[in-house]
C-alpha positions as CSV (number, residue, x, y, z in Angstrom):
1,X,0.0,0.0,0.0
2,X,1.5,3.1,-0.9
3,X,2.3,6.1,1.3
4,X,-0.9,8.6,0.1
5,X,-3.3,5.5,0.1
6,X,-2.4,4.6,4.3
7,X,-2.6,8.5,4.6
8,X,-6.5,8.7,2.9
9,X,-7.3,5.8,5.3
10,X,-5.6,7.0,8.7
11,X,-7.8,10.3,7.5
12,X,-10.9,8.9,6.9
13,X,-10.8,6.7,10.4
14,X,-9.9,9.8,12.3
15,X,-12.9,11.7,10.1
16,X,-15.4,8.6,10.9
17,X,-14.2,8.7,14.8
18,X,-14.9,12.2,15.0
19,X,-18.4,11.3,14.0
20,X,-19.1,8.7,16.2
21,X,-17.6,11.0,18.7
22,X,-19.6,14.2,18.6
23,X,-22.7,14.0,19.9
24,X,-21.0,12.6,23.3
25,X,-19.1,15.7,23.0
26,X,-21.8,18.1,22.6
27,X,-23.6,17.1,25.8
28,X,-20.8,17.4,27.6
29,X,-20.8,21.1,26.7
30,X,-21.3,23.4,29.3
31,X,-25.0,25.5,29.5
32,X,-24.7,29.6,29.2
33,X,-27.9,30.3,30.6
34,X,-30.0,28.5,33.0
35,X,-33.4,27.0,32.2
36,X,-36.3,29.3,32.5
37,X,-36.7,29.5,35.9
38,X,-34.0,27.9,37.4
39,X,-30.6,30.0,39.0
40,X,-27.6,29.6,37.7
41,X,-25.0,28.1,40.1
42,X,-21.6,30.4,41.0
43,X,-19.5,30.0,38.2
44,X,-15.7,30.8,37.3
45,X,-15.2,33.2,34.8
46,X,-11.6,33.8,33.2
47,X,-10.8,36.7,32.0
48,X,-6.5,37.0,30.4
49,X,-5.9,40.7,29.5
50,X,-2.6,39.8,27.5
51,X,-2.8,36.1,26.2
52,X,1.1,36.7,24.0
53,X,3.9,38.3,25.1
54,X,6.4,38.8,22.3
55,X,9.7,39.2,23.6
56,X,11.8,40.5,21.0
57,X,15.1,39.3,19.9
58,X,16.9,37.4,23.5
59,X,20.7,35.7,23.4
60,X,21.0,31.7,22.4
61,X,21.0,29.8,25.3
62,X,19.1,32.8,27.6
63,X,16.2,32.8,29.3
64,X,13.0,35.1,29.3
65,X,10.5,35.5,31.7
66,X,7.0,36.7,31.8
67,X,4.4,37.5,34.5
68,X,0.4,37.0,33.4
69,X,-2.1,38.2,34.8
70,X,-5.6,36.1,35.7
71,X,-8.7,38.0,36.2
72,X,-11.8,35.8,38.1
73,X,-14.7,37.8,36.8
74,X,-17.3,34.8,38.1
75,X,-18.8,34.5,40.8
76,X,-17.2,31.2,42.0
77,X,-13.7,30.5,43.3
78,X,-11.4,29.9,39.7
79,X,-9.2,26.4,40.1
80,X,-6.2,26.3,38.1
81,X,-6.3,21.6,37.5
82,X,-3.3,22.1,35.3
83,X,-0.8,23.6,33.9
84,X,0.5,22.2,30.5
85,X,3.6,23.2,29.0
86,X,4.1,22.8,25.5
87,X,7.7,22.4,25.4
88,X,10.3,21.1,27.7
89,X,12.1,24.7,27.2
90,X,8.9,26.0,29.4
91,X,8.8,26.0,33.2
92,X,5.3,27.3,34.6
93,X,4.7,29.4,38.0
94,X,1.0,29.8,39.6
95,X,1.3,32.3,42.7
96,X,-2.2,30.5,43.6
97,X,-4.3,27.8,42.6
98,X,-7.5,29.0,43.3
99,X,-8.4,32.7,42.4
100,X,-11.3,34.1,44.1
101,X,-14.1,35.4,42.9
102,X,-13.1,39.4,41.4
103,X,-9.2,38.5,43.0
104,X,-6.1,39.0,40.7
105,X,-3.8,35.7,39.8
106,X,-0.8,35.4,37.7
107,X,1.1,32.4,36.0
108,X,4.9,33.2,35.6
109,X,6.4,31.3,32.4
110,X,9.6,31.0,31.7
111,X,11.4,30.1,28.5
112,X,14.6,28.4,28.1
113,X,16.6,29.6,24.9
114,X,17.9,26.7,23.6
115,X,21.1,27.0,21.1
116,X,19.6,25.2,18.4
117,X,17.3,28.1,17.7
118,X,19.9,30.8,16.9
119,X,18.7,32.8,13.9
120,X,15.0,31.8,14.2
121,X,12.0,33.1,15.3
122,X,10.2,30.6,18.1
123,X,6.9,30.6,20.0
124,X,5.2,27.8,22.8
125,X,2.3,27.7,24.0
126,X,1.2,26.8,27.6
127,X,-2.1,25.5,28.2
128,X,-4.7,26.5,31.2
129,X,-6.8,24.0,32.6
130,X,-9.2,25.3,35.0
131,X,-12.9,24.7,36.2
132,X,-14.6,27.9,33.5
133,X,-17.2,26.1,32.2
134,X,-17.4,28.5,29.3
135,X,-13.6,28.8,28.6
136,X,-11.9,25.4,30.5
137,X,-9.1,25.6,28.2
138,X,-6.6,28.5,27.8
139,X,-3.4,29.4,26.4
140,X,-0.7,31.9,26.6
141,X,1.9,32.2,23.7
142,X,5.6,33.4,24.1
143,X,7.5,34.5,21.0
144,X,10.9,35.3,20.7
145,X,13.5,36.3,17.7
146,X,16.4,34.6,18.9
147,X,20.0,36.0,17.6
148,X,22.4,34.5,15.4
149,X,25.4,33.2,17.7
150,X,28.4,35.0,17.9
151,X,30.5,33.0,15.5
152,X,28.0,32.4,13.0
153,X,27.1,36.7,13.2
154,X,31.3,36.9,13.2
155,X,31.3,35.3,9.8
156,X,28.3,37.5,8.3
157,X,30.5,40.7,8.2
């Protein structure tokens, strides 16, 4: 079987998964409003005022570091389950796991520069779990331009 054909059948099982999948999925989905005449319990609400921080161009093998800032704008403590890093390069801080209702967090990230980069421009993700039922997932982006190393800049001019 050639390469394409396994590709157009790996495709098309992933497409008929999906499928069988969605419905499951879409009860799962969290309500916005209540029922006529039923209150809507407290709820979470996250709110990220700067979701990217681009960190201009930072030495091969440095390090850069970024404070963001979590907003609760519910009415329900915010839990922060998890923190995924996208990369091994990324280390992840919470100052607090739970946020209280109209309380300031913030998640410091931190972003190892690994040589291999020099010359290119990189970004990773980290990935907010928390207990919003209308945003459970989140994620913050760093970008950087790293710089050419020394010897490869030295033989440029």
């Amino acid at each position: 079987m050639t390469r394409a054909a396994r590709l157009i059948l790996a495709l098309a099982a992933l497409a008929a998964m999906t499928a069988m999948t969605a419905p499951a999925v879409a009860q799962q989905l969290p309500m916005a409003v209540a029922p006529p005449g039923e209150k809507m319990a407290p709820q979470p609400r996250l709110e990220l005022p700067e979701t990217s921080f681009q960190a201009g161009q930072v030495q091969p093998g440095g390090l850069v570091t970024h404070e963001f800032e979590l907003k609760n704008e519910g009415d329900a403590p915010l839990i922060i389950n998890q923190i995924q890093a996208g990369c091994s390069c990324l280390v992840t801080t919470p100052d607090q796991a739970a946020i209280e209702p109209g309380a300031t967090g913030r998640v410091t990230v931190s972003l190892s520069v690994f040589r291999e980069w020099a010359g290119r421009r990189v970004s990773r993700a980290v990935w907010l779990l928390t207990n919003d039922p209308l945003a459970p997932q989140a994620r913050l982006l760093i970008t950087a331009q790293v710089l050419p190393l020394a010897e490869e800049a030295a033989q440029l001019e």
